[in-house]
C-alpha positions in Angstrom: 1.7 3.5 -11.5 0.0 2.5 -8.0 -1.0 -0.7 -9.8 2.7 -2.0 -10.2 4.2 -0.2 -7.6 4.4 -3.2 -5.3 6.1 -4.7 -8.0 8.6 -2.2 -8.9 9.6 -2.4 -4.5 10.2 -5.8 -4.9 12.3 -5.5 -7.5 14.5 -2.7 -6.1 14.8 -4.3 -2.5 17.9 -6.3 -1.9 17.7 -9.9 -0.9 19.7 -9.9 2.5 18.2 -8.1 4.8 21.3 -6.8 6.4 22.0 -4.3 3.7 21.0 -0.6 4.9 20.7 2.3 2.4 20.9 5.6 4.6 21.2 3.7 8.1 17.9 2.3 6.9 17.5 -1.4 6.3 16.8 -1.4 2.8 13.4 -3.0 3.1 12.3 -0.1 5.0 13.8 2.8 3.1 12.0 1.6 -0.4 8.7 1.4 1.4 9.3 4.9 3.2 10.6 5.9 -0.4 7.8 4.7 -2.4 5.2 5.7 0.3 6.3 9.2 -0.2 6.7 9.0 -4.1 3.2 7.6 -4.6 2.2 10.6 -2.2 3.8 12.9 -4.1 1.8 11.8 -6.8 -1.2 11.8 -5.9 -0.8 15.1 -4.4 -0.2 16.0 -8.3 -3.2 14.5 -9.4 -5.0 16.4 -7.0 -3.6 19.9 -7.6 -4.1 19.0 -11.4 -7.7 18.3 -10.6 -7.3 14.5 -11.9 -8.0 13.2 -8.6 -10.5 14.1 -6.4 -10.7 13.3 -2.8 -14.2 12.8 -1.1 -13.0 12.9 2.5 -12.3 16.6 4.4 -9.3 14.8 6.2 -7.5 13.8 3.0 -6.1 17.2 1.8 -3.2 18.4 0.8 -2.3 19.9 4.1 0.3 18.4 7.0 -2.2 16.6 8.4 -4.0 15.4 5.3 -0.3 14.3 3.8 1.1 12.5 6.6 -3.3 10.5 6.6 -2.3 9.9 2.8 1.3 8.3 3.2 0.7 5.8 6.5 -3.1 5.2 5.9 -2.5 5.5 2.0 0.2 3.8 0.7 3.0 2.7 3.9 0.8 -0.2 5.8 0.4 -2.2 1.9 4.7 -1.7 1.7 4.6 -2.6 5.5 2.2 -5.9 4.5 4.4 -6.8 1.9 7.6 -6.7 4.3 6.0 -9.4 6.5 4.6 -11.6 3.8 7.8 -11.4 2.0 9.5 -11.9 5.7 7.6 -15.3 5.7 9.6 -18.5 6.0 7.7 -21.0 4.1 5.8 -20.4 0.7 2.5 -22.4 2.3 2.5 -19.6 4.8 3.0 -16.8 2.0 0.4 -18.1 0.0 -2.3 -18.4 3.3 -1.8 -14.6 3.8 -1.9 -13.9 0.5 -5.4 -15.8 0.2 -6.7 -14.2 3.3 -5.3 -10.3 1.8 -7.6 -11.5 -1.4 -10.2 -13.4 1.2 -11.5 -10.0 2.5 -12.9 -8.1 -0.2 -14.1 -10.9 -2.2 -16.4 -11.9 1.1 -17.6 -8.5 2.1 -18.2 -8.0 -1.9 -20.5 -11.1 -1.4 -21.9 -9.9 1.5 -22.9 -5.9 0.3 -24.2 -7.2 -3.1 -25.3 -10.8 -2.5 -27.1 -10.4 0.7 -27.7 -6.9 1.4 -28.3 -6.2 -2.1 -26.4 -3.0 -1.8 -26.3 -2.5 -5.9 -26.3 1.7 -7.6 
């Protein structure tokens, strides 16, 4: 589900960004929609004992929900708003490369040259 979910918000957004659903512009209410949905989730999967969270601040309390949805799940809807906001496709495909830059160079980094390998 998380894997396709940015996928499945694409697919339910509406091209012109004028349209509002709830007062909402509609590119915002999917991403507070789905934020919530794949919170929900995951709260499941942690009450089921299918998911198991390593960090004391990630619960399934106020606090620990409200971590979950904008550190979680909202800022990757909130990164495909402004890519998808983007004018040109050259521009699209530059933050797109950078997104994918990061975690291939600090992979390099922890197991190439600090030889940080279990």
């Amino acid at each position: 589900m998380f894997t396709i979910a940015g996928i499945v918000w694409y697919n339910a957004i509406e091209e012109d960004r004028k349209v509002k659903v709830l007062g909402i512009p509609n590119w915002w209410f999917w991403s507070i929609v789905y934020s919530a949905f794949c919170v929900f989730i995951e709260c499941l999967l942690n009450a089921g004992g299918h998911l198991v969270w390593e960090y004391p601040w990630w619960d399934r309390t106020f606090q620990g929900i409200w971590l979950i949805f904008l550190i979680g799940y909202f800022h990757f809807f909130v990164a495909m708003i402004i890519v998808c906001s983007m004018k040109t496709n050259r521009n699209k495909a530059i933050s797109i490369s950078a997104i994918y830059a990061v975690p291939i160079i600090m992979n390099i980094i922890a197991f190439g040259i600090f030889d940080w390998v279990y």
